[in-house]
N, C-alpha and C positions, 0 to 999 in steps of 0.2 A: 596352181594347176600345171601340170606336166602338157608340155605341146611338142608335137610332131608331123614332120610333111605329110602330105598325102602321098607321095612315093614311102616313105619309108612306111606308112601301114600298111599301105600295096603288097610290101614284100615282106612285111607280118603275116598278112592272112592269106597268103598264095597256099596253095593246095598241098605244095611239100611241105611248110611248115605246120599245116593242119596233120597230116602225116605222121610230122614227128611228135605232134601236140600226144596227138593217140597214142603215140608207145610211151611218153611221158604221162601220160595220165593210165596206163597200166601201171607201170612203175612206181605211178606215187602209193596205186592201190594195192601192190604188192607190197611194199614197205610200208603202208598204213595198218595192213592186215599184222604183220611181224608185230610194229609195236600193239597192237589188239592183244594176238598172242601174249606176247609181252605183259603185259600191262592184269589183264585178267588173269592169269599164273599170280601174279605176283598178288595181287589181291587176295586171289582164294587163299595162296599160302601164308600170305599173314591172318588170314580169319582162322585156319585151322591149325597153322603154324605147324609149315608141311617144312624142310629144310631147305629142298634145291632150290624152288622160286624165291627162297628168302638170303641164300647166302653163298651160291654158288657165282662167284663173281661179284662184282659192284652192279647191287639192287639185283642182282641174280639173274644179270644177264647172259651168263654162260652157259645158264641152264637153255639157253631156245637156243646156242649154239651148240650144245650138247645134244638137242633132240633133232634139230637139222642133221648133224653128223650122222643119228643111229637111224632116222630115215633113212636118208641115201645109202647107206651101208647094208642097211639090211638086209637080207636075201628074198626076191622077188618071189613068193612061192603061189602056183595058182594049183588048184584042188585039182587030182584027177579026174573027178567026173564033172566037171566045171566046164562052162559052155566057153572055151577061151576067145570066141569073138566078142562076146558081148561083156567079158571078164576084164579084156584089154581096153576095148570100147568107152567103157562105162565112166572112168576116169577124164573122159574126152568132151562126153555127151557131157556132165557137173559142169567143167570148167568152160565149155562153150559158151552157155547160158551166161556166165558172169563176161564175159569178153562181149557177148553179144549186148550184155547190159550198155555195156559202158561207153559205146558207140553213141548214145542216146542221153544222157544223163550228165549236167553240165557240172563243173566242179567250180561255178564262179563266174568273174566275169571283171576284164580290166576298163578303165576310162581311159579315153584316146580322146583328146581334145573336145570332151565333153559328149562322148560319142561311147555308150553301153556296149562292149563287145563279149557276148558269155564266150566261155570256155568250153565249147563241147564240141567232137570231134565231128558229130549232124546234128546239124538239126532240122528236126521233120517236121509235118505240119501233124502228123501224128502220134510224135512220140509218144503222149501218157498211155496210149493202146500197145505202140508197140514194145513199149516195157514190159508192161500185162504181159504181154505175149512170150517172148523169150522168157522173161522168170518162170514161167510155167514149164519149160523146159527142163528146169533141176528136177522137176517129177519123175520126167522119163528116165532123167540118170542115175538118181535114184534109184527108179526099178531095178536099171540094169545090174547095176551093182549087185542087189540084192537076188536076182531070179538067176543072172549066171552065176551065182556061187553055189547053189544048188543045198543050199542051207536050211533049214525050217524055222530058225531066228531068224536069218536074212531076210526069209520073205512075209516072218509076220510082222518083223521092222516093217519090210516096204508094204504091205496093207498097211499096218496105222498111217504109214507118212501119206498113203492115197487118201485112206477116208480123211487123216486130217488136213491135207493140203486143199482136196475141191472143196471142203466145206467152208475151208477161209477164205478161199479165193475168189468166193461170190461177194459176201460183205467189202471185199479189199476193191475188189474190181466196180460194185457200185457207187463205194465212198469214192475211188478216184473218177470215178462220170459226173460223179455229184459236182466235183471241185470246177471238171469241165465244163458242164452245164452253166454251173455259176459265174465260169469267164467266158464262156463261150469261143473257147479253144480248147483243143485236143496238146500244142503246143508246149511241151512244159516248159522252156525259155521265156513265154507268153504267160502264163501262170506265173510262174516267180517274182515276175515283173511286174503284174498285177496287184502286188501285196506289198507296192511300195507307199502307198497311203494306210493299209492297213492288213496284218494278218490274218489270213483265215482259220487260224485255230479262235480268234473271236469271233467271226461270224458262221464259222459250223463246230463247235464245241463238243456236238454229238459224233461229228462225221471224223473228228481228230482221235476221239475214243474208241470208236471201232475201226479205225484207220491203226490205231497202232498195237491193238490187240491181235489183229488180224496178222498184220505185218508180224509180230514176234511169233507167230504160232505159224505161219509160212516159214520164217525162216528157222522152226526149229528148236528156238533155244528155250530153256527153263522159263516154265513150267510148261512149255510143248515138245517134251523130244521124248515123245512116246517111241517114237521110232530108233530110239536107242535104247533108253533104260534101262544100262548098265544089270540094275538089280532082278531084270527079268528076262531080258535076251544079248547077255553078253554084249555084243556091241551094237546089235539089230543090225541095219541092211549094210553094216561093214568091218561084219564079223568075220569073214575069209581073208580079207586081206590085211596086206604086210607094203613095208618100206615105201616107196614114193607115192602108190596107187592109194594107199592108204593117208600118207601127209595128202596131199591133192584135195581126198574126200574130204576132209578135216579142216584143212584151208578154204576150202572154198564157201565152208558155214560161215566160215568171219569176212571174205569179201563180201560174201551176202549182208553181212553185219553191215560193214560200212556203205554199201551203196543202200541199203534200207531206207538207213539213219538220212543217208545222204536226203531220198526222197520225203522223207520227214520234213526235212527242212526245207526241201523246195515247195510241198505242197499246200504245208500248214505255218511254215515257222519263218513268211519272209523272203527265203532264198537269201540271196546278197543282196539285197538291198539295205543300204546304209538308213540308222536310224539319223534325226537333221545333227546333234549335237555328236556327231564322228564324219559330215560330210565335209568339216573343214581342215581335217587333221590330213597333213602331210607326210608323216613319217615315212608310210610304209608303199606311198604313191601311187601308183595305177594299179598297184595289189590290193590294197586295203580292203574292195567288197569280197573277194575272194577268201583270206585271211578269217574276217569275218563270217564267210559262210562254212569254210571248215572248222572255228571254234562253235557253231552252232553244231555242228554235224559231232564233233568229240563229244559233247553235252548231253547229245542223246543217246550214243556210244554209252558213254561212264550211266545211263538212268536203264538203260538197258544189259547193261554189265549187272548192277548192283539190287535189280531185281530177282537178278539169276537167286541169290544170296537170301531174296528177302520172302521167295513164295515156294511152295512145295510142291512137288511135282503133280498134277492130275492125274486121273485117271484114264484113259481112253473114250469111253461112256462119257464122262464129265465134259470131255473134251467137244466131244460132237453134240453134243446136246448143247454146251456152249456157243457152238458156230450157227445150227441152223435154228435154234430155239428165242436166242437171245440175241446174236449180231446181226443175222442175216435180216430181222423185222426193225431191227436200230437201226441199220444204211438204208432200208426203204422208206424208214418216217423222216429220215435227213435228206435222201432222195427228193422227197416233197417239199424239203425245207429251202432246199438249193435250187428248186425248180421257181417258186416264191420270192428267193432274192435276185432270182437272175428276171424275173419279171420287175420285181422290184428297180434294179440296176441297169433296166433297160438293155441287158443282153440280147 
């Protein structure tokens, strides 16, 4: 086991290096997002066996330096009857929402002489709410995007992304009370920590299912991005825009990716907590739960990549009849379930 003074963790966890934790834990999610990018390109093109993602550089990685390039180059064009505050805006309001995530959402957690310290830049006594909360914010940016383009694709994108975003976001938001209830913290540091004897995707099996149906149809991706579909409104709510405004929009669906995934694995899959036969291993030393809870976090990355692949897009209708018909009365019978072990568990 690795030891250290308590002066020298003193001036580990002092406020400036919590500071730079923050811009370091953007950065990692900036470059996690790249290789996302990365990573899914290069899948798709080997399934349809498209050329750039397969051979444009080693493992085709010139190609996302090729399209970083014709981002920033591009020519910034906004529409002339386009609302330019809410045009400029809009790019701001998306990427807010992920910065504000991340403030709250721990990426891990080192051992200091036998002493658990997560990695997260606050922690609140409210976080699992206050996440609820800013994600819901990509709505508004959303909109905006799409109402100051002044487009009729754009804004029936942004209707579908509303009807289908409040309808997931009931079932998403009562599975996360449910988890709460059940530990009797709001806390999600306190929740992670919790599932060191045992995971909660064993003890609410329901609440993991509509926990991460909800989450993929929030965030968008195949078979929920009605609010695009290419084959019926061009690009939906980000159809006027061009070069960075447009990368922004685009990137900010795959940080949504990874911090998703991320809460996947804090609320059902563990967090960082080491299973007993990896609590003796040295190698990788006061990282190791950390390490461990990013290869949990890729795992669900690559199971959420690879259904893009594996299911066909819905319909709109389908869609919503999905959320309030069918999830929204599965997180309330799990609701009851979770209310039962947390009586059970003496919460």
């Amino acid at each position: 086991m690795i030891t250290m003074s308590a002066e020298s963790i003193d001036i580990i966890f002092n406020p400036w290096l919590r500071t730079l934790l923050g811009l370091c834990m953007i950065g990692v999610v900036f470059g996690g997002a790249m290789v996302v990018v990365w990573f899914e390109r290069k899948l798709s093109g080997d399934i349809q066996f498209r050329l750039g993602p397969k051979y444009v550089g080693p493992f085709g990685l010139f190609q996302l330096v090729a399209d970083a390039i014709k981002l920033m180059t591009k020519e910034d064009l906004i529409p002339s009857k386009a609302d330019r505050l809410l045009f400029v805006s809009a790019p701001i309001a998306l990427m807010g929402s992920v910065f504000m995530m991340l403030v709250a959402i721990p990426f891990g957690a080192v051992v200091v002489n036998g002493v658990e310290y997560p990695i997260v830049a606050t922690e609140m006594d409210i976080s699992l709410l206050y996440i609820e909360a800013v994600s819901s914010i990509a709505i508004i940016g959303a909109f905006m995007y799409a109402y100051s383009s002044n487009n009729k694709y754009s804004l029936l994108g942004a209707f579908r992304n509303f009807a289908r975003m409040i309808g997931y976001e009931v079932p998403l938001g009562i599975t996360m009370v449910s988890i709460a209830i059940m530990v009797g913290s709001l806390n999600i540091v306190e929740i992670a920590q919790a599932q060191s004897p045992i995971w909660f995707i064993f003890l609410q099996p329901l609440g993991f299912l509509v926990f991460f149906v909800a989450l993929m149809a929030d965030m968008g991706r195949l078979p929920f991005d009605q609010n695009e579909s290419e084959e019926e409104l061009v690009a939906g709510w980000i159809t006027e825009y061009s070069g960075m405004r447009f990368g922004l929009g685009f990137f900010a669906e795959y940080i949504h990716l990874i911090l998703g995934s991320m809460l996947v694995v804090l609320l059902f899959l563990g967090g960082w907590n080491l299973p007993a036969a990896l609590t003796n291993i040295t190698i990788l030393g006061i990282f190791l739960p950390t390490v461990y809870f990013l290869l949990k976090s890729a795992l669900v990355i690559l199971t959420i990549i690879m259904l893009r692949w594996a299911v066909p897009r819905f319909r709109i209708d389908q869609v919503v009849d999905l959320s309030w018909k069918r999830l929204l009365p599965l997180s309330l019978l799990n609701l009851g379930w979770a209310i039962i072990l947390g009586i059970y568990l003496g919460v």
